[in-house]
C-alpha positions in Angstrom: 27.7 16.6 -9.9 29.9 14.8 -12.5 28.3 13.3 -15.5 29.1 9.6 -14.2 27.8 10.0 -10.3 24.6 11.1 -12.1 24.4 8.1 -14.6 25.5 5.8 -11.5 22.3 7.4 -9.7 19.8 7.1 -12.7 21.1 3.4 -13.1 20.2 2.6 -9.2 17.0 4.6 -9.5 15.8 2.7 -12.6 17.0 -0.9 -10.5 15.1 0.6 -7.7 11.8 0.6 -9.5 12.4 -3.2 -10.4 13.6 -4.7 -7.1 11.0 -2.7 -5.6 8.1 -3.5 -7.9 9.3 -7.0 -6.9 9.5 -6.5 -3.1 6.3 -5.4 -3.1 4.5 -7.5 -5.9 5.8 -10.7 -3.6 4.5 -9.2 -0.2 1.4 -8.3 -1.8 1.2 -11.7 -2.9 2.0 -13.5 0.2 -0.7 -10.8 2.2 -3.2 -11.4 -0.5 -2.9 -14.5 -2.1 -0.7 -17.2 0.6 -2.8 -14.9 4.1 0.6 -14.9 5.4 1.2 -12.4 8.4 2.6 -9.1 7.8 5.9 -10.2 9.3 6.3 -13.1 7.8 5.1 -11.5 3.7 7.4 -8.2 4.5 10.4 -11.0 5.4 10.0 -13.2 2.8 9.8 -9.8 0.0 12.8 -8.7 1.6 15.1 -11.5 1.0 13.8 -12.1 -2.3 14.5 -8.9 -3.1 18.0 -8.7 -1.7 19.1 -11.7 -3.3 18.2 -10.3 -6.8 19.7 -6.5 -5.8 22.9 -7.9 -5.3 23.6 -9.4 -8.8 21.7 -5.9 -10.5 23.6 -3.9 -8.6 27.0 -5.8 -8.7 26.3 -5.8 -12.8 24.4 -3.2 -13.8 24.9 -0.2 -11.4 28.4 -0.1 -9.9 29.8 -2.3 -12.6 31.6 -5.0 -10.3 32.8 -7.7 -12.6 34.8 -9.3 -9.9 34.1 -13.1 -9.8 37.2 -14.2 -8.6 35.8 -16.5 -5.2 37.5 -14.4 -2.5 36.3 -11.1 -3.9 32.8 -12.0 -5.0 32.9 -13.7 -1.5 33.8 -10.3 0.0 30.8 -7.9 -2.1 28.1 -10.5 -1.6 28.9 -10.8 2.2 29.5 -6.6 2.7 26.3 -6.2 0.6 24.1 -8.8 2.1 25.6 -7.5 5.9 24.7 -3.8 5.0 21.2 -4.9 3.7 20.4 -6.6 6.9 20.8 -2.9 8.4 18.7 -1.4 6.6 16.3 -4.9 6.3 16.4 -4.6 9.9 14.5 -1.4 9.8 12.2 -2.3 7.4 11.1 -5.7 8.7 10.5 -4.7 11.8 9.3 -0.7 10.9 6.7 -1.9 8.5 4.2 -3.8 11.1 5.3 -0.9 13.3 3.9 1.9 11.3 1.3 -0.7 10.4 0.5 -1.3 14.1 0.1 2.8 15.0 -2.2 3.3 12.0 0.3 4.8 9.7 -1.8 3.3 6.4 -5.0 4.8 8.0 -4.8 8.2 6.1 -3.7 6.9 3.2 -6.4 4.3 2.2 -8.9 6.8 2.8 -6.9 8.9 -0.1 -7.0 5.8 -2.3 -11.0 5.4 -1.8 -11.6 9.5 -2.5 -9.2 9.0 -5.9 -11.4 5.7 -6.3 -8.4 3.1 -6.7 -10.3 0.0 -5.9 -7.5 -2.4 -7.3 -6.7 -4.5 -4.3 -3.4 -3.4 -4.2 -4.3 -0.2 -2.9 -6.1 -2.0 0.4 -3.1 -4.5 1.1 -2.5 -4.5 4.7 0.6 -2.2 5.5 1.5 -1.8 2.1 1.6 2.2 2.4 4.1 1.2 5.4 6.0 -0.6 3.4 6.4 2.5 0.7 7.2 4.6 3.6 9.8 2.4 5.1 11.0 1.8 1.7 11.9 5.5 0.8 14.0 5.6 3.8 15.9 1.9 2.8 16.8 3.1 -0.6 18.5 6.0 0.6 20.2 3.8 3.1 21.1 1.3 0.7 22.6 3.1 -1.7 25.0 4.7 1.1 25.6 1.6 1.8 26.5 0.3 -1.6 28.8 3.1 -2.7 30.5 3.7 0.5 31.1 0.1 1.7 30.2 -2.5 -0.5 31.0 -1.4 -4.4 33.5 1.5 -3.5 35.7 2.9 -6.2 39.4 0.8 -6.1 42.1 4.0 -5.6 43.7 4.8 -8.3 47.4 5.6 -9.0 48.2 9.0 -9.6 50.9 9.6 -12.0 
């Protein structure tokens, strides 16, 4: 793997941990906190979180400094289109797994290890981790294949 495929990959992984600490910071929130509905929390994280992915990932991780208005136009729109994909899955996989008891096993692991922080007991929150490891795979084949893909360059 070339040096700057792997640095483009540590980059994304690092902005994973932050858009995901905020996807599910939010949906804990609005679960805890607001008693929104699983649906409702798990949408509501997931635009947030889209939103704020774009610009990190525009900036930070593919290094898209395109702001002219037809080409920010075009990366905001491809991005935001392949994130409904792959939001698609999520939103609606989340209360899925949540629904057969997917979280079952895994708060029972949480009570042996004794993590009592509330966190650990959110409803559907180990769906949403689940779900999540599939999305970021997604999204970053996504990203690099559709939305921030290399310009071709000129061979001489």
């Amino acid at each position: 793997m070339k040096k700057e495929r792997l640095v483009e990959i540590l980059r994304y992984l690092s902005c994973t941990v932050v858009i995901t600490t905020i996807s599910w910071g939010s949906y804990a929130l609005f679960v805890d906190k607001c008693h929104w509905s699983v649906f409702v929390s798990n949408l509501l994280s997931w635009l947030l979180a889209t939103v704020i992915s774009f610009f990190v990932n525009k900036l930070w991780v593919f290094r898209s400094y395109t702001f002219e208005k037809k080409a920010f136009a075009k990366e905001f729109t491809t991005f935001f289109s392949s994130r409904i994909i792959s939001g698609i899955l999520e939103i609606f996989g989340v209360p899925l797994l949540e629904k057969i008891h997917f979280d079952s096993p895994f708060y029972s692991l949480a009570d042996n290890l004794k993590l009592r922080a509330e966190f650990f007991h959110t409803d559907g929150i180990y769906s949403k981790i689940g779900m999540g490891i599939i999305v970021l795979i997604l999204n970053y084949i996504f990203a690099k294949l559709f939305v921030f893909k290399e310009k071709s360059k000129d061979k001489a």
